[in-house]
N, C-alpha and C positions, 0 to 999 in steps of 0.2 A: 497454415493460416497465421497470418500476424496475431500477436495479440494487443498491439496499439491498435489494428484497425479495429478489433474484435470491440475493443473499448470504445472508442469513437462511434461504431452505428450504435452500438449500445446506448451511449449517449445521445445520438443525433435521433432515436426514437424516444429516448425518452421527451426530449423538447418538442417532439413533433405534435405527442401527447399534448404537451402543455399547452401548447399554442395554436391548436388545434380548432380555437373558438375564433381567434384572432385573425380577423383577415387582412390579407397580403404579408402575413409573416410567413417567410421558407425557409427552413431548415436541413442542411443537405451535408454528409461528410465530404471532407475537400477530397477524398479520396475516391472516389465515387462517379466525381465531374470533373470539367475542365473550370475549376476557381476562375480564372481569368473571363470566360464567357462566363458564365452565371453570376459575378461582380457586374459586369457591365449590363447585362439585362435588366440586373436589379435596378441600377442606379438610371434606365432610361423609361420606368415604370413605380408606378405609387406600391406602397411596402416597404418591410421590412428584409433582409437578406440574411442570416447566420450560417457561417460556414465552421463547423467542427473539426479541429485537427489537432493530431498527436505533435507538439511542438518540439519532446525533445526526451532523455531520458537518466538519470543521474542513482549509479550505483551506490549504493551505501555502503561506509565503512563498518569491518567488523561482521562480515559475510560472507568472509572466506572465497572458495570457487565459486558461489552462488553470485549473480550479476545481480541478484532482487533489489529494489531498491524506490523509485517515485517518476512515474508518468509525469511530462510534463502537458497539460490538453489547452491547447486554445480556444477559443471561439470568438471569432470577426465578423462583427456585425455591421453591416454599409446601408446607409439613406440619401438619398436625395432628396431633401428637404425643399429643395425648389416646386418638385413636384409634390411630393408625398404632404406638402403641410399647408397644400392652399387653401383662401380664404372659408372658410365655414366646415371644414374640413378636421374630424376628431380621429385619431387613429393613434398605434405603434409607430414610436419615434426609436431613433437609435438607442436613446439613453433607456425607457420604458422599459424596451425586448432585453436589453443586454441586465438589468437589476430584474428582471422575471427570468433567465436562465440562471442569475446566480442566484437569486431564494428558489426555484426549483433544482436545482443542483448540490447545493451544501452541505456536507454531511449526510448525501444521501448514498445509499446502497448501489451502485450498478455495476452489472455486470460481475459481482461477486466483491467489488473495494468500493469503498469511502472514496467519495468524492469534497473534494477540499479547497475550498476557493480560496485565493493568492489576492488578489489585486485589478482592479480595470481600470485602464486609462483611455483616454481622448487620441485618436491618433487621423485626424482629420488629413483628408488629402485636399479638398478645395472647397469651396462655398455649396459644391452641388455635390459632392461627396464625402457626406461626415461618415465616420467610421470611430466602434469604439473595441475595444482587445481585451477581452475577460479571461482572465489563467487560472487554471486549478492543476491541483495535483492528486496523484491517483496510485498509490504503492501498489507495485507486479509483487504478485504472490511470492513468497519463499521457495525455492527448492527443497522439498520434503528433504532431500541426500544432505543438505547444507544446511537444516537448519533441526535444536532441538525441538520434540514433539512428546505430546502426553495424552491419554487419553486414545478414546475407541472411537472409530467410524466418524459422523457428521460431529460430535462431542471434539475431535483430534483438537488440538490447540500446536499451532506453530511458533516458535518464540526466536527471533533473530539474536544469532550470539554474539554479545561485543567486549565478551572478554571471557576467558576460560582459564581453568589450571588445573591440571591430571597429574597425579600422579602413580606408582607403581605402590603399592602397600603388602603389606603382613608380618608375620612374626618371625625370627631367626631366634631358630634352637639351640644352643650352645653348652657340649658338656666340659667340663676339665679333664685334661688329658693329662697322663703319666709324670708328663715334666711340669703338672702344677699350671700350663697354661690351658684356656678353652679354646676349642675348637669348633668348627662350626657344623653341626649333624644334618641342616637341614630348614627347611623356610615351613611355616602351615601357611593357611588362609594367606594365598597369594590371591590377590585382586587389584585393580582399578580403583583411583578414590577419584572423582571431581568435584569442582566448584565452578560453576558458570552463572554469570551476569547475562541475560538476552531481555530485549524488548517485544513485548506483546500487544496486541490491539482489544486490550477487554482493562475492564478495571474491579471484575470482580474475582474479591477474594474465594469464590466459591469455584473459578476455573484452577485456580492451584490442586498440582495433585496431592493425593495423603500421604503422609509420612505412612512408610510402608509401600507405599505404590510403585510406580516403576515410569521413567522416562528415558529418552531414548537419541544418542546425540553420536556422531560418528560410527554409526554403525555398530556401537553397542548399548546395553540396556542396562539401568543402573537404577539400583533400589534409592528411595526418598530418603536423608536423614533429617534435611532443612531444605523448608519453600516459604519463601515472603515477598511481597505484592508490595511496591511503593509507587501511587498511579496519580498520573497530572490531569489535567484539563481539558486533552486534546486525544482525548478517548484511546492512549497508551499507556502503557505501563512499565516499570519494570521489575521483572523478576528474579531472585536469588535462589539455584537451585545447586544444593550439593547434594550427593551420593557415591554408592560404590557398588560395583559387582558383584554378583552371587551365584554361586553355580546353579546351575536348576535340577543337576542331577549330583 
């Protein structure tokens, strides 16, 4: 299964709810119909039309092999106002249905992302068919393989890496040898150190893990020595996690 469509009916039920009390508003994924007939029936009949579709998809930097990144979703909404607005006649106009899908759609949950309105413009084709384009954007999950994680079960927090630095670490033993110079006997406490920068979707300091705890980034798992949270506006974050390896045996 796609998971743009997955999104899209997802979406195109949640408006169906909405608008549910409203009559001659339809609500249909473009994927679903032929857009092309279902435009023109709208526009030869009183109602409103919204058609839902995945517009486009733009990887993020600092994700490595992970493609994860922001859905772009449309929604085309078409009237004929010739019809749809004659005299003594109250109803959903273009403008009405298209600011009732973006206050039911903003910052809301579906289909498991944040849904995030962009912008609507006017995009009228003639006197008997106005038409208006509401975008939002919708971030595709991380790749668990791609990306670091902390935490157990529905608790797991994913954090997108957009900048890292590993190193090899431990101690080199050295005694003096015969001729007065030192020689090298041997390494202890060989381990992993890292430092990563990644962005997360929460802005509470309580999702960081303990110092002590353990998070888990290229396929290995490395104890907490530093985690700090610095979180904007736009219900993101960013987080500062070093640590280093530890044997478990």
């Amino acid at each position: 299964m796609s998971r743009q469509l997955d999104i899209c009916n997802a979406i195109t039920k949640t408006l169906q709810e909405t608008f549910k009390e409203a009559p001659g508003v339809r609500v249909v994924a473009e994927d679903s119909c032929d857009p092309s007939a279902e435009v023109q029936k709208a526009l030869g009949k009183l109602g409103v039309l919204v058609l839902v579709a995945a517009s486009g998809h733009r990887r993020k930097p600092g994700t490595g092999a992970s493609s994860a990144g922001d859905l772009s979703i449309e929604l085309s909404v078409f009237e004929n106002p010739k019809l749809n607005r004659r005299p003594g006649k109250s109803g959903p106009t273009v403008t009405s249905v298209a600011e009732a899908a973006k206050d039911a759609l903003h910052w809301r949950e579906v289909d498991g992302r944040r849904i995030v309105y962009v912008e609507m413009q006017r995009t009228d084709a003639d006197d008997g068919d106005y038409r208006m384009s509401v975008s939002f954007v919708a971030p595709l999950s991380l790749d668990p393989a791609h990306a670091v994680s902390w935490g157990i079960g529905d608790a797991t927090i994913l954090g997108e890496v957009t900048r890292k630095k590993v190193a090899r670490a431990g101690v080199n033993v050295y005694e003096p040898g015969r001729d007065g110079d030192v020689r090298h006997v041997g390494t202890r406490d060989r381990h992993w150190t890292i430092d990563l920068t990644c962005t997360v979707t929460t802005q509470s300091e309580d999702d960081l893990p303990e110092l002590g705890g353990t998070f888990t980034f290229g396929g290995r798992t490395y104890r907490v020595d530093a985690a700090e949270l610095d979180a904007d506006a736009e219900d993101t974050a960013t987080v500062h996690l070093a640590g280093r390896t530890v044997k478990t045996s």
